[in-house]
C-alpha positions in Angstrom: 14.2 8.4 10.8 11.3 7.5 13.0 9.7 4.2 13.3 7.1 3.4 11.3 4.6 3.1 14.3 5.3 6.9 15.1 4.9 8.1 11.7 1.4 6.2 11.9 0.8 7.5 15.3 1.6 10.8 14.0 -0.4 10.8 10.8 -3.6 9.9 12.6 -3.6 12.7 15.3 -2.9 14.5 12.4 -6.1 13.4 10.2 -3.5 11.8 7.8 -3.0 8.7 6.3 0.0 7.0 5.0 0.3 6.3 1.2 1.5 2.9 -0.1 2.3 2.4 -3.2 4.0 -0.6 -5.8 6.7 -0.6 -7.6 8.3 -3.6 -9.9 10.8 -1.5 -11.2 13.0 1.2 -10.8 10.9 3.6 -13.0 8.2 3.2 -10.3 10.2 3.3 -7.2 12.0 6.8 -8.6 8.7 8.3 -9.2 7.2 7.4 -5.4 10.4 8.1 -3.8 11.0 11.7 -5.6 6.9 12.5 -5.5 7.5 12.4 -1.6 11.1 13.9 -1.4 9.2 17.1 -3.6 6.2 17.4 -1.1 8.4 16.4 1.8 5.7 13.7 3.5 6.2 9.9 4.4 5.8 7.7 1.7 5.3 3.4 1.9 7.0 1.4 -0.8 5.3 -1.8 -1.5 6.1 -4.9 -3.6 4.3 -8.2 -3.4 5.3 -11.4 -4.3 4.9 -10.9 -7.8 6.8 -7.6 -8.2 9.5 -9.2 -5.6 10.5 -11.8 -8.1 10.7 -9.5 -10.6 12.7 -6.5 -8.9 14.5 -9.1 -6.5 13.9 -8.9 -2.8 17.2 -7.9 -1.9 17.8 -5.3 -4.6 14.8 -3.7 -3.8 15.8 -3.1 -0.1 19.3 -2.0 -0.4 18.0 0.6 -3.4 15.3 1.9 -0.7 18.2 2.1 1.9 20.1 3.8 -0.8 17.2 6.4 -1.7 16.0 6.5 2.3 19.8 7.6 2.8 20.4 10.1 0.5 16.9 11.8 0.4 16.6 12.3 4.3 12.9 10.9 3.6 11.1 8.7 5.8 10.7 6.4 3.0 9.0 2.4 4.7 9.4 -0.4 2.9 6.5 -3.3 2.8 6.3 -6.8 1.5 3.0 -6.7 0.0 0.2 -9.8 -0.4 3.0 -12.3 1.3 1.5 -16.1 1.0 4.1 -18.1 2.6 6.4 -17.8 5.5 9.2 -18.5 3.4 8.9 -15.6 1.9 8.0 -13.4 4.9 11.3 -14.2 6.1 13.4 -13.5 3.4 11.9 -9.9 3.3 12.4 -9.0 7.1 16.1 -11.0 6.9 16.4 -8.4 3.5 15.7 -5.1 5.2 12.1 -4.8 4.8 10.3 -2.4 7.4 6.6 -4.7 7.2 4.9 -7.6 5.9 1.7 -8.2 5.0 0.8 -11.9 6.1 -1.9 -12.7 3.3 -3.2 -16.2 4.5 -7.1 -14.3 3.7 -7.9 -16.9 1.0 -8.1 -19.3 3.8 -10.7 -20.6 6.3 -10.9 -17.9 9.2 -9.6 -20.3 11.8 -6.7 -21.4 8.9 -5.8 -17.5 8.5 -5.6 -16.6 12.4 -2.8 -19.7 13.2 -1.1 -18.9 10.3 -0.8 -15.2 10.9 0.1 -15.3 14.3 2.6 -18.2 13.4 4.3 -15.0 10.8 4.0 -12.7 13.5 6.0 -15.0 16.1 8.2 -15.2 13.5 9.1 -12.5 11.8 9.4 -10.2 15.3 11.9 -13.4 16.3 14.0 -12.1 13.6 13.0 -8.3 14.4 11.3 -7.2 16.9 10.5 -3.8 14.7 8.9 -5.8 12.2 5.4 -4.5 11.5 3.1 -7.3 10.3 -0.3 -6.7 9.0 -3.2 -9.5 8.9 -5.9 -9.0 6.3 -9.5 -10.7 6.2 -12.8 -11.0 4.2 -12.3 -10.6 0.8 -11.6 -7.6 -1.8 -10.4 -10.3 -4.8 -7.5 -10.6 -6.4 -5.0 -8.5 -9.2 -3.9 -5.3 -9.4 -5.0 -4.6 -12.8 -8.5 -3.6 -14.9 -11.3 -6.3 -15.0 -14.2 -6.9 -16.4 -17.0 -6.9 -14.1 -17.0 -6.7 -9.9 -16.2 -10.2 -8.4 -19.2 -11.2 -6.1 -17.4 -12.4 -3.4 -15.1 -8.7 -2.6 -18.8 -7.2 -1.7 -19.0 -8.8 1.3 -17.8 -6.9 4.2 -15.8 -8.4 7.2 -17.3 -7.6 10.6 -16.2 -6.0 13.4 -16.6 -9.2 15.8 -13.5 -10.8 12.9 -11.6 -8.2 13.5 -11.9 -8.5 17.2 -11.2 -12.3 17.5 -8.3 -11.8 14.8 -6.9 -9.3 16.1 -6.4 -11.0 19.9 -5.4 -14.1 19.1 -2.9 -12.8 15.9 -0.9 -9.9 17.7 -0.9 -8.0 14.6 0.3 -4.6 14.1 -2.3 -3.8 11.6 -5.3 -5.0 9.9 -6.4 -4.8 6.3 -10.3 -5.8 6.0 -12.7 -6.0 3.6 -15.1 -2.3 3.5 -16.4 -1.9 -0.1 -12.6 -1.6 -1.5 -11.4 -3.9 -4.2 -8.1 -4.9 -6.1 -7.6 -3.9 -9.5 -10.1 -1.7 -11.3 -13.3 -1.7 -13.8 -13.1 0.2 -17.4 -15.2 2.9 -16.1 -12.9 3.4 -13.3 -10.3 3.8 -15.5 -12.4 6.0 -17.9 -13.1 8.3 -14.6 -16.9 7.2 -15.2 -17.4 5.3 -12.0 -15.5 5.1 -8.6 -15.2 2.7 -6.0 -17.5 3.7 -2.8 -16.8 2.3 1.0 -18.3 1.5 4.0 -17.3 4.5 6.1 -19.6 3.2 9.1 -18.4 -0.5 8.6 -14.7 1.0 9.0 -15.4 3.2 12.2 -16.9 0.1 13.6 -13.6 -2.2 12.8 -12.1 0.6 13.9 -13.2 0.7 17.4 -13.6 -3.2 17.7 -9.9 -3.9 16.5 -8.3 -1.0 18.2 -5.0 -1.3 15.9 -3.8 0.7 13.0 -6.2 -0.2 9.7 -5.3 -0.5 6.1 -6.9 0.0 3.0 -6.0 -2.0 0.0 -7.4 -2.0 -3.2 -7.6 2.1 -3.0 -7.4 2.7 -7.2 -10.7 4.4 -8.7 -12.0 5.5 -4.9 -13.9 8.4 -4.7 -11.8 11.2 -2.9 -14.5 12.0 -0.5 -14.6 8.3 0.7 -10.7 8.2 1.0 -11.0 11.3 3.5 -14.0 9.9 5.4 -12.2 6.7 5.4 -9.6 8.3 7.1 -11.3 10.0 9.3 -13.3 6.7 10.8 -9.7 5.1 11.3 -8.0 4.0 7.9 -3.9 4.9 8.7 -2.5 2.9 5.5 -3.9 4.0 1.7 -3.0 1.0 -1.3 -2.6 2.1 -4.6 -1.3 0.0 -7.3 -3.7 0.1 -10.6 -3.4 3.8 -10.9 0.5 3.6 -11.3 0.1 0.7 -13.4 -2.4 2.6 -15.6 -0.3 5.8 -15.7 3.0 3.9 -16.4 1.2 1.8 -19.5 -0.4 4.6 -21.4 2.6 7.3 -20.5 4.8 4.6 -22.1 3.2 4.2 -25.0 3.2 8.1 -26.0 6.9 8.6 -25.3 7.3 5.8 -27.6 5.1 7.1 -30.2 6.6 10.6 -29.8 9.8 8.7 -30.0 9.4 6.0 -33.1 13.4 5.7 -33.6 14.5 6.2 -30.0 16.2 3.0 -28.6 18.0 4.9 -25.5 16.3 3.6 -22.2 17.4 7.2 -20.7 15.7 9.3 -23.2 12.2 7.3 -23.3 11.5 6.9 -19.5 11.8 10.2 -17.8 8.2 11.2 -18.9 7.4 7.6 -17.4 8.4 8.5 -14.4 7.1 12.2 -14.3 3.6 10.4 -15.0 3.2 8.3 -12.4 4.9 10.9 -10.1 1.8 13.4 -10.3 -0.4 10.3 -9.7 1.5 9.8 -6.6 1.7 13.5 -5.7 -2.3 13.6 -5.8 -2.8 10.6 -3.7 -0.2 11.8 -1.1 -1.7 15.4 -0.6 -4.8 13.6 -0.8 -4.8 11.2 1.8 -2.1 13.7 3.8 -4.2 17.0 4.2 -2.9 19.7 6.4 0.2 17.5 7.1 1.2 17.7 3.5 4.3 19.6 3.0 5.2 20.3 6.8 9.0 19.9 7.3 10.7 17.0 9.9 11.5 19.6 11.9 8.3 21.2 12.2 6.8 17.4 13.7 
């Protein structure tokens, strides 16, 4: 399988991007591992903190190994919204391909040492590791809120991403253009979608000079994915769309299902939900790369 970096590298000669996506259990992780295998493109697996307590670090890697195996998919694994070295470091010791080093909620100057402290780490430990910085702010929870938090409309600039960039020695760089975590009602409702800051991202872009990544992608408009991608996004986060598909999918398989107590027999249209949210989003953000075979590249 290649590295990651060439998969990126790849993707955006190709006008691609590269979907991420959570899982916290094994429902999710069959039905972003087998949307790939069925449209034969690379696929990011992401679990934060949260989800990595829940799943277990360790499991989670040797199933992906497991799945990465016996698929023949380039299927990457990321530790998601990582806030303590600690932790950083128990995912690349695990088998984890990246880590995001989340120290954003800090004072700029707090958030660069403590980045590039992960980064000297973790590529200690191995050199392969691909560790991802993040700044400004796009708030916090994958899940539906109530109203837009004030602070994740303000954008970071290119001059941050310069500065963090040099003095981290990050891989990639996840800043704040218009995208958000979590989503609004109307998102959900398909009344309202999240618009970015296409210009804001080609000017990171350029300034930065690394690969760039996009979190908080639930509820975007599709034409702003694909002019995001197009100005220099190579990373696509989606986590409240699964969530949203696995909540309501599960709750009509029970109700079809009132007297059903057999795990087997109530998940499969689980998983086939939040498979063709995954399959959108992947021929989405993967164009006229979607479906091309290994050998083909």
């Amino acid at each position: 399988m290649d590295a990651l970096r060439t998969v990126l590298t790849r993707l955006e000669k190709e006008g691609a991007a590269l979907g991420h996506f959570n899982v916290a259990d094994l429902v999710l992780l069959k039905a972003v591992v087998g949307a790939a295998a069925d449209i034969k493109f690379p696929v990011f697996v992401g679990a934060s903190e949260g989800e990595r307590g829940f799943f277990g670090t360790r499991q989670l890697a040797v199933l992906v190994k497991s799945l990465r195996e016996e698929s023949g998919q380039p299927i990457f694994l990321n530790a998601d919204h990582t806030h303590s070295l600690a932790s950083a470091v128990e995912a690349v010791k695990a088998g984890f391909d990246a880590v995001v080093a989340d120290f954003s909620a800090l004072p700029f100057a707090e958030n660069i040492a403590r980045t590039k402290e992960a980064v000297e780490t973790l590529k200690g430990i191995n050199p392969s590791a691909f560790v991802e910085g993040e700044i400004g702010n796009i708030g916090t929870g994958s899940e539906i809120h109530e109203s837009v938090q004030s602070a994740s409309r303000i954008l970071s600039t290119p001059e941050e991403a310069r500065q963090f960039v040099a003095a981290t020695g990050i891989d990639s760089l996840a800043p704040a253009v218009g995208n958000m975590h979590g989503m609004l009602e109307s998102m959900v409702e398909g009344k309202t979608k999240k618009r970015l800051n296409i210009e804001r991202i080609r000017e990171i872009k350029k300034a930065a000079g690394i690969f760039l990544t996009l979190h908080g992608g639930s509820g975007t408009d599709d034409g702003d994915f694909r002019n995001a991608i197009g100005a220099g996004i190579n990373i696509i986060h989606i986590n409240t769309e699964l969530r949203v598909a696995w909540r309501k999918s599960l709750e009509e398989s029970l109700s079809r299902q009132p007297g059903e107590v057999v795990p087997y027999k109530i998940l499969p249209p689980v998983i086939d939900a939040v498979k063709q949210v995954v399959s959108s989003r992947l021929k989405l953000f993967g164009g006229q790369s979607v479906g091309q075979s290994a050998a083909a590249r």
